[in-house]
PyMOL commands that place a pseudoatom at each C-alpha (Angstrom):
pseudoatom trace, name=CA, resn=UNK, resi=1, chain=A, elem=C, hetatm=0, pos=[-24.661, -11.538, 20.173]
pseudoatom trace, name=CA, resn=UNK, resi=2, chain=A, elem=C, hetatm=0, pos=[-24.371, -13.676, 16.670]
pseudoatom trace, name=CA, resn=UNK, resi=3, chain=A, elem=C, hetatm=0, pos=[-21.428, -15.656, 15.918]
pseudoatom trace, name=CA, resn=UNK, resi=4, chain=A, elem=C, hetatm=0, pos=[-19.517, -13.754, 13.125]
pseudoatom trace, name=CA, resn=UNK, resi=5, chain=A, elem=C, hetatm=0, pos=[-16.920, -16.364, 10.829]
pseudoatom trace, name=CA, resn=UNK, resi=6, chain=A, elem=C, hetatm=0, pos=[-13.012, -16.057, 10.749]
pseudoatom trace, name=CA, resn=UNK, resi=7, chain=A, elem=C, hetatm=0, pos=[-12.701, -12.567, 8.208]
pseudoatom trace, name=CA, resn=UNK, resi=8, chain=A, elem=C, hetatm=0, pos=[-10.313, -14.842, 6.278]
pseudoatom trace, name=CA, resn=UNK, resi=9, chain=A, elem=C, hetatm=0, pos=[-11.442, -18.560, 5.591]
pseudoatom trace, name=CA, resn=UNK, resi=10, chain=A, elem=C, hetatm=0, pos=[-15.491, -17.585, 7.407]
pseudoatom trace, name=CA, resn=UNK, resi=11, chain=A, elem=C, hetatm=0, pos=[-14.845, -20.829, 9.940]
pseudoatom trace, name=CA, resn=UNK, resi=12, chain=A, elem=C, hetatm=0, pos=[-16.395, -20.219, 13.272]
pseudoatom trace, name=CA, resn=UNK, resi=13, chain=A, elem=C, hetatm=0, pos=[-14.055, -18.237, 14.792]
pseudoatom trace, name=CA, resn=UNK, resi=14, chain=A, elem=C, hetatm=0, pos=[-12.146, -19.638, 18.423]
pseudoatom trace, name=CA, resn=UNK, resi=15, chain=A, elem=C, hetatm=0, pos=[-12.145, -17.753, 21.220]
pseudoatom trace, name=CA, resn=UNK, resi=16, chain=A, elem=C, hetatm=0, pos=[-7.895, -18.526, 22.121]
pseudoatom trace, name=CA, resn=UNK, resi=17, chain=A, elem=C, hetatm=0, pos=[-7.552, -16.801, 18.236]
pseudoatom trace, name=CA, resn=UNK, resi=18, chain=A, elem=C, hetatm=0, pos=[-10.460, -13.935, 18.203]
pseudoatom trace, name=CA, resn=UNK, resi=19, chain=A, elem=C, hetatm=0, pos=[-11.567, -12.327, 15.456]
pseudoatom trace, name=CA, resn=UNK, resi=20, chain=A, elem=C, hetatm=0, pos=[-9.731, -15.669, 13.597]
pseudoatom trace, name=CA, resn=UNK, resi=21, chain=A, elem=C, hetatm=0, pos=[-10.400, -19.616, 13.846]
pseudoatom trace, name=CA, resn=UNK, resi=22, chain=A, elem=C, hetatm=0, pos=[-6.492, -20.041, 13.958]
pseudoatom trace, name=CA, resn=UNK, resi=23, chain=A, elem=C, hetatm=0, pos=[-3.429, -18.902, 14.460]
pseudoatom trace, name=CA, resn=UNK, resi=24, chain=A, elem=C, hetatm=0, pos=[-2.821, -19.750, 10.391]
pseudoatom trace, name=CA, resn=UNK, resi=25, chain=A, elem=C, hetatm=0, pos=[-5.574, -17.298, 9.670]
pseudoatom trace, name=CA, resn=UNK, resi=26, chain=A, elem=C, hetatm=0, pos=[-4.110, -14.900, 11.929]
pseudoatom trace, name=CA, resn=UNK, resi=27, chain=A, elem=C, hetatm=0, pos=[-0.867, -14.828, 10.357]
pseudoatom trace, name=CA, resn=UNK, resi=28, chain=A, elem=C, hetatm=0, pos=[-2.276, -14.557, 6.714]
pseudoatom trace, name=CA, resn=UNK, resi=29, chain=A, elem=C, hetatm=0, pos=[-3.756, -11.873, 8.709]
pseudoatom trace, name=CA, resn=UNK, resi=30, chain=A, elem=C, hetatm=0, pos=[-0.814, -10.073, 10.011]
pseudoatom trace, name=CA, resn=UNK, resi=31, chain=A, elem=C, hetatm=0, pos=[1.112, -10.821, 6.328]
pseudoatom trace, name=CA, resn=UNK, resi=32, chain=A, elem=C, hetatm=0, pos=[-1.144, -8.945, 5.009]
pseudoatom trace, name=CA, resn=UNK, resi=33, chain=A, elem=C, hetatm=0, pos=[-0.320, -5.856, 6.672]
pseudoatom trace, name=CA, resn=UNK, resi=34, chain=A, elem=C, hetatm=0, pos=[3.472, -6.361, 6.126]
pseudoatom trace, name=CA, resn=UNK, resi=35, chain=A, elem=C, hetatm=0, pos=[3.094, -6.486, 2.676]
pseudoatom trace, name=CA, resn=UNK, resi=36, chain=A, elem=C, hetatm=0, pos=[0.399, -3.737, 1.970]
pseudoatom trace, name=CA, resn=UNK, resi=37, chain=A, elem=C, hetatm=0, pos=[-2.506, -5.885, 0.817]
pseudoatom trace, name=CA, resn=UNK, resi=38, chain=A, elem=C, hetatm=0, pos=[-4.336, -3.320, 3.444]
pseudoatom trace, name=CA, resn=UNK, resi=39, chain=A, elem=C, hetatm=0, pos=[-4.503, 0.222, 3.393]
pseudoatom trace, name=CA, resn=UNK, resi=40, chain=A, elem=C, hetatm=0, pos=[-5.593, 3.298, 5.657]
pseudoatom trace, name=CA, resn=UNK, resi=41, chain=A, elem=C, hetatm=0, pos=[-7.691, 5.367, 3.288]
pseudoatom trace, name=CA, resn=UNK, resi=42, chain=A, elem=C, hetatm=0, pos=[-6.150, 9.062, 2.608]
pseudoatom trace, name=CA, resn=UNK, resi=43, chain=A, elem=C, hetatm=0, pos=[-4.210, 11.023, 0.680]
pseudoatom trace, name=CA, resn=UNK, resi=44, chain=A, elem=C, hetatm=0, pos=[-0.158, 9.269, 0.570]
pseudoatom trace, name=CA, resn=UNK, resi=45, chain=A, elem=C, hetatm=0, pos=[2.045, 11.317, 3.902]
pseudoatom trace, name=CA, resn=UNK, resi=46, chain=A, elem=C, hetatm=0, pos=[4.999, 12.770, 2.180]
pseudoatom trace, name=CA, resn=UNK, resi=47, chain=A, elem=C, hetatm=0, pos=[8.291, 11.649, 4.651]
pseudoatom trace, name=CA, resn=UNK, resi=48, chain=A, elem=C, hetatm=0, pos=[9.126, 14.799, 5.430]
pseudoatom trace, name=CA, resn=UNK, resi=49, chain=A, elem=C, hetatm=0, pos=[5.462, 15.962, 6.860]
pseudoatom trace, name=CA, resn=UNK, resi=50, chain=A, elem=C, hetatm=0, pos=[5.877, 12.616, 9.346]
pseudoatom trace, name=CA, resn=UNK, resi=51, chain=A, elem=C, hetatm=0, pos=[8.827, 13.712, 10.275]
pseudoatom trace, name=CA, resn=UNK, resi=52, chain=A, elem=C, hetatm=0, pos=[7.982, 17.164, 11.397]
pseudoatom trace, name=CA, resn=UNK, resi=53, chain=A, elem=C, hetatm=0, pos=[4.446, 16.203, 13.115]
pseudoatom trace, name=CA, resn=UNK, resi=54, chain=A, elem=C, hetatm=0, pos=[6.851, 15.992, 16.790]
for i in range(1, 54): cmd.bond("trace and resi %d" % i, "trace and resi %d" % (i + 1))
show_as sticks, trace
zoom trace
């Protein structure tokens, strides 16, 4: 298996903070969710077709 860097800062990543080297990469990580820097690819979900999916 090779060694793949942190996906944020490419460090070697630690095994306590897999995929990342820290937790400070991990939470740039998990900030970037929160404020939509990523994205699911797709057409926008209107509210009211999530809402009737149950």
């Amino acid at each position: 298996m090779t060694k793949r860097p942190c996906p944020i800062c490419k460090k070697p990543r630690t095994e306590e903070f897999t995929p990342f080297c820290s937790s400070r990469c991990r939470d740039r990580d998990l900030a970037q969710w929160f404020n939509d820097g990523y994205a699911v690819p797709g057409p926008p979900a209107a509210p009211e077709d999530i809402a009737t999916e149950d």
